[in-house]
MIGU-263777 format. One record per residue: residue in one letter; x, y, z of N, C-alpha, C in turn. Coordinates in steps of 0.1 Angstrom, whole numbers, plus 5000, padded with zeros to 4 digits. Example, Ala and Ser with C-alpha at 12.3 -4.5 7.8 and 13.67 -1.06 7.14 Angstrom:
a513249435078512349555078513249675078s512849785071513749895071512950005079
# end
This chain:
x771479561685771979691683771479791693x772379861698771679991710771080071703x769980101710768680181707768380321711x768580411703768580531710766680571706x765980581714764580691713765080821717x764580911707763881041707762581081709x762181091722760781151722760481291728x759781331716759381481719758181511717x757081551724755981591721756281731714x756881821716757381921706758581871706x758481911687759581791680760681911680x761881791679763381891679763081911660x763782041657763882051639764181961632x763481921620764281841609765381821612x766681971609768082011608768581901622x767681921637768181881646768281711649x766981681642767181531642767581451631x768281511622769181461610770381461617x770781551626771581571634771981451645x771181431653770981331660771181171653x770481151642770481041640772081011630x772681091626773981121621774881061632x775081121642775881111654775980961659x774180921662774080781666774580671651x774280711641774580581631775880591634x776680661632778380701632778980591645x778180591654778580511666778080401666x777380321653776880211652775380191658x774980301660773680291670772680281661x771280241666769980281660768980401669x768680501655767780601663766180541660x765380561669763780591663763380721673x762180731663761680861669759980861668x759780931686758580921690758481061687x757181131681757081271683755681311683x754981441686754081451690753081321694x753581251707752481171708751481191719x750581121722748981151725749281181738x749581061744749681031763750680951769x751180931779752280861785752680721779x751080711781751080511777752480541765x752080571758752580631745754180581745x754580681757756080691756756280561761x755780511774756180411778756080311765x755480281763755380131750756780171744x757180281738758180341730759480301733x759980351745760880281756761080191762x760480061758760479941761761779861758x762379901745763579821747764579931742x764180061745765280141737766480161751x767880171746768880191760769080331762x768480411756769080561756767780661751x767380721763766380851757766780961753x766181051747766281171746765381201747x764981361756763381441759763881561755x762881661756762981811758761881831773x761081891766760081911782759381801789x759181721780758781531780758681511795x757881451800758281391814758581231819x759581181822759681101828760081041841x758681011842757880921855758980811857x758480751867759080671875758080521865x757080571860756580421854757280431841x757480541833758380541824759780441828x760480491829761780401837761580321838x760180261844760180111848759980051836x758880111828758780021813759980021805x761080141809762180111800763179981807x763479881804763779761808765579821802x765479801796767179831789767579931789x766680011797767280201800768680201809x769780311799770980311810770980421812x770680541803770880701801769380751796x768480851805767980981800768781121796x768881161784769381311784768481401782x768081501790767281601787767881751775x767381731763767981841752767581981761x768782011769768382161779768982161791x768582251799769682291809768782241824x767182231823766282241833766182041833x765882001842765581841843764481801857x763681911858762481911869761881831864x761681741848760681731841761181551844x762381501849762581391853762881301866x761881231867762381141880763881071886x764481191894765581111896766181021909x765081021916764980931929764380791915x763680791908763180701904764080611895x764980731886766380661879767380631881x767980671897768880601903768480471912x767380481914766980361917766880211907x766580291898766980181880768580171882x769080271883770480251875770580331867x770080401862769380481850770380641848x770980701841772180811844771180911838x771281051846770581121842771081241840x771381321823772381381822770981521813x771681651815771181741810772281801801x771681921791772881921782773282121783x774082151797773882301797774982361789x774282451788774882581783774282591763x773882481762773482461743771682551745x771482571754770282691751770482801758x771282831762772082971772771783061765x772283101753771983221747770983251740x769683121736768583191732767583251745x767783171754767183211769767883361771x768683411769769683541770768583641766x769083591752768683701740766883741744x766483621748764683591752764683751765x765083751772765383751786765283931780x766283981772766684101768765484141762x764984051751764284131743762784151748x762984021757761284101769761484211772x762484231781762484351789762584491780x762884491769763184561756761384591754x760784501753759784511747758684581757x758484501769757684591778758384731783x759884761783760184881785759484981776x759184961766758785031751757785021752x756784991761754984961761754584871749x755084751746755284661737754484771724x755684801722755784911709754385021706x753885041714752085061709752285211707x753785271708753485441699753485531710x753385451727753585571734755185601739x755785691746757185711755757485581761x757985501762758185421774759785491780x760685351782761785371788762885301784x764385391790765385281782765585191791x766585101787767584981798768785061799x769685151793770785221796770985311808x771585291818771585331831771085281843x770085171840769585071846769885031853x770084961863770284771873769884671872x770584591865770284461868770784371876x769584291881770084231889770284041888x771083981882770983831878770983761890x769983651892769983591903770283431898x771183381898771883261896772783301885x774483311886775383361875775883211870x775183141865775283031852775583051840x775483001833775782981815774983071811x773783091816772083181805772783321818x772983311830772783471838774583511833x775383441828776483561823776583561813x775583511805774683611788773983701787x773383721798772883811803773283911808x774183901816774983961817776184041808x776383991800776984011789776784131781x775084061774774584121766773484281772x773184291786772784341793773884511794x775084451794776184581794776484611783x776184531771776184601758774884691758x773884711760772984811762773684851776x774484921782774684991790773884991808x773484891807772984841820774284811830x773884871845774484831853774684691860x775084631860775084441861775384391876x774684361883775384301899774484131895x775184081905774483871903774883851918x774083751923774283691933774183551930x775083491932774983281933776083251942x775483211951776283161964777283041958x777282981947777882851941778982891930x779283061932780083101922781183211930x782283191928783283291938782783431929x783083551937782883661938783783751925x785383651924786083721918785783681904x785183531905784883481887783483581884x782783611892781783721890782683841884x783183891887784084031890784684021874x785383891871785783851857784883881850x783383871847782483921839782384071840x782984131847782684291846780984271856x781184201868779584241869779784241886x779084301891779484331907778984231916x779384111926778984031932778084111943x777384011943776484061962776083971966x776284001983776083901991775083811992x773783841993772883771993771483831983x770483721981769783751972768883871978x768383921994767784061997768384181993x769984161994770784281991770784311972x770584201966770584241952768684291943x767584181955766984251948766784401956x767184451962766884601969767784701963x768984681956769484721947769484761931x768384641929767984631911766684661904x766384751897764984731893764884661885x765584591880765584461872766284351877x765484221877766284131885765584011871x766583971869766783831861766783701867x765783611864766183481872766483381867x767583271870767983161862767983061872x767483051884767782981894766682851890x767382711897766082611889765382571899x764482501896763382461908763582321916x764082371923764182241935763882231951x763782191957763182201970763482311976x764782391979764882501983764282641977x764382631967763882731959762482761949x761882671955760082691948759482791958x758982841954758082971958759083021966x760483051964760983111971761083241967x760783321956760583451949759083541954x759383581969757983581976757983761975x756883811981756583911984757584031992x758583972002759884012014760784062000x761083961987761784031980761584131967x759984081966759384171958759684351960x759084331972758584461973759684551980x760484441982761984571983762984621973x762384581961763284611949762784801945x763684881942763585001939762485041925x761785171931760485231921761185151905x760285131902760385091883760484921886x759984891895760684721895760184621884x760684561876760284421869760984331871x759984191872760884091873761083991859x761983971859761883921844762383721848x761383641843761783481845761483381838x762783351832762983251823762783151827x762883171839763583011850762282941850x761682891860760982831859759582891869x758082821863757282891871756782881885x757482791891757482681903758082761915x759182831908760082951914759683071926x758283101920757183221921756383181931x756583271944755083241952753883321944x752983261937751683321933751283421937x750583351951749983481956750683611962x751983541960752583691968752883751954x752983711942752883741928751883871930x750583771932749383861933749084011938x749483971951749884071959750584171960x751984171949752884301950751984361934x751384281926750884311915749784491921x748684411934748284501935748784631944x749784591954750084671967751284791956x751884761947752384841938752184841920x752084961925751284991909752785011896x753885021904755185041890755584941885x754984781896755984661895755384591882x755984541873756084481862756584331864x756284241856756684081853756784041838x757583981838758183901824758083771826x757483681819757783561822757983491807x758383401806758483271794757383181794x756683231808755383091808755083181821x753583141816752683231823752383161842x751883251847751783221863749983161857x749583061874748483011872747383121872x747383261876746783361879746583401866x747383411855747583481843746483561840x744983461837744283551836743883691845x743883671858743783771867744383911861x746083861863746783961858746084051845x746183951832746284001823744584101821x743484031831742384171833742484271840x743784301852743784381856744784471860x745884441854746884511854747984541840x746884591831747084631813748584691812x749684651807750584701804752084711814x751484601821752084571833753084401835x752984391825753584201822753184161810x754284061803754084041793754183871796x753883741789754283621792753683591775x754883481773754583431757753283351761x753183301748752183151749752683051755x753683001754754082891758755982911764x756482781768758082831775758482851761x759782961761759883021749761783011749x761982971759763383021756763882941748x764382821747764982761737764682711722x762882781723762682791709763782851697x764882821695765682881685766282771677x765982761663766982681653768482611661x768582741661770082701671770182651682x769582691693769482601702768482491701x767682431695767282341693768182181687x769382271676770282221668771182121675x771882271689773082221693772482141707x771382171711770582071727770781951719x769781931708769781791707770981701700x771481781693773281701688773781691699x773881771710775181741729774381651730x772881631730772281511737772981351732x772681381721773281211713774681191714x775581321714776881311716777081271733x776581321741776581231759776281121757x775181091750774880951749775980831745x776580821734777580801724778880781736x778880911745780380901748779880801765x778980851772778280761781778580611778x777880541770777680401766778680351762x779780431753781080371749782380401760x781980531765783580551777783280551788x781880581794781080541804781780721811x781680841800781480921805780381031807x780881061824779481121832779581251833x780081261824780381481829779381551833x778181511824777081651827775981541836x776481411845775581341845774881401866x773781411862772581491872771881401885x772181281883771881211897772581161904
# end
């Protein structure tokens, strides 16, 4: 019988893995499930004869892969897949498929209500500021940056996006103004939103050159990922300007620094926060089992990443 593993060191919900295992029986499949476990060894043993994974932030290594003997498909429950080896899965054979757009709007909603919250001095009773009249600026117009976009002009923000991988006029379709390049949008926005994901071109490419050309009131607000961010040039506009603000979903390695010396000036959760939602939890890991299902039986590769 084909073997589907679930492993999550943070587990998907009850709702979501009744969900999952529903979809796979239906298809004749068998689920088991790995969850919060200790260490790698862990997963690897786990994946030894299963033909189909599922992760969320999970990582899999290239020795993972190799212990999976009967592996055809990784799906990652999410839109981000930095967390998998894919020089190491196509070299298996291995299809590596992510599930976007099924956490788009809690990363949205995440994204708003930060910037909501530090505009207001995370509520503590003094004046702060609105978002209505504002600029934003979305830097990758995807599934999460035209929810953002969306939900951004329902509060009455002004909306521009730059993504060189998106025509200008399907931008324009959102009601949101295209721009040419990512210098010209952050120099234009005091708010700039990031959805862009981390891959060789674009780690530490969120440097100091664009920081510090963004207009008085600047915050950067980033869902995306922390890999994204040159640090020290983090560091650097932290001190060389005293208005500039940061939002993150996961804190920079500096965190502490920040958080001793620039009070009221960035906010970052505990941990990555965006697709923490019932709902997105629900429908990531149901698309997951559902690619899987349609993968193995129609050998379709829609959302497939390597």
């Amino acid at each position: 019988m084909t073997k589907v593993l679930v492993a999550t060191v943070k587990p998907f919900a009850a709702q979501a893995v009744n969900g999952i295992r529903q979809v796979c029986e239906k298809a004749g499949f068998e689920m088991t499930l790995l969850e919060k476990y200790g260490n790698q060894e862990d997963l690897e043993k786990a994946v030894a004869d299963a033909d189909a994974l599922i992760i969320r932030s999970d990582k899999v290594t290239r020795e993972v892969i190799e212990a999976g003997k009967n592996l055809k498909i990784v799906v990652r429950a999410g839109a981000g897949y930095d967390n998998v080896d894919l020089e190491a899965a196509t070299a298996y054979n291995v299809v590596v498929m992510n599930t976007p757009g099924q956490n788009s709007n809690a990363v949205a909603e995440l994204a708003l209500g930060m910037m909501v919250y530090l505009a207001r001095n995370g509520f503590n009773g003094t004046a702060g500021t609105e978002l209505r009249g504002k600029k934003i600026g979305i830097h990758a117009f995807g599934h999460v940056g035209q929810l953002v976009g969306k939900i951004a002009r329902g509060f009455g923000m002004l909306v521009y996006a730059f993504d060189p991988f998106i025509a200008d006029e399907k931008i324009k379709d959102h009601g949101v103004v295209p721009m040419n390049s990512a210098e010209e949008l952050y120099k234009e926005c005091q708010f700039i939103s990031l959805h862009i994901p981390a891959n060789e071109k674009t780690k530490e490419s969120i440097n100091y050159e664009l920081l510090s050309s963004m207009p008085e009131g600047a915050t950067l607000v980033n869902t995306a990922r922390k890999e994204v961010i040159n640090e020290e040039d983090l560091k650097r506009i932290f001190q060389d300007r005293e208005d500039f603000k940061y939002i993150s979903d996961i804190a920079p390695d500096y965190a502490p620094e920040i958080e001793s010396n620039y009070r009221g000036r960035f906010f970052f959760t505990p941990k990555k926060m965006g697709a923490q939602t019932a709902e997105a939890n629900i429908n990531a890991g149901i698309a997951a089992a559902e690619q899987i299902v349609a993968f193995l039986n129609d050998n379709d590769t829609t959302f497939k990443v390597n």
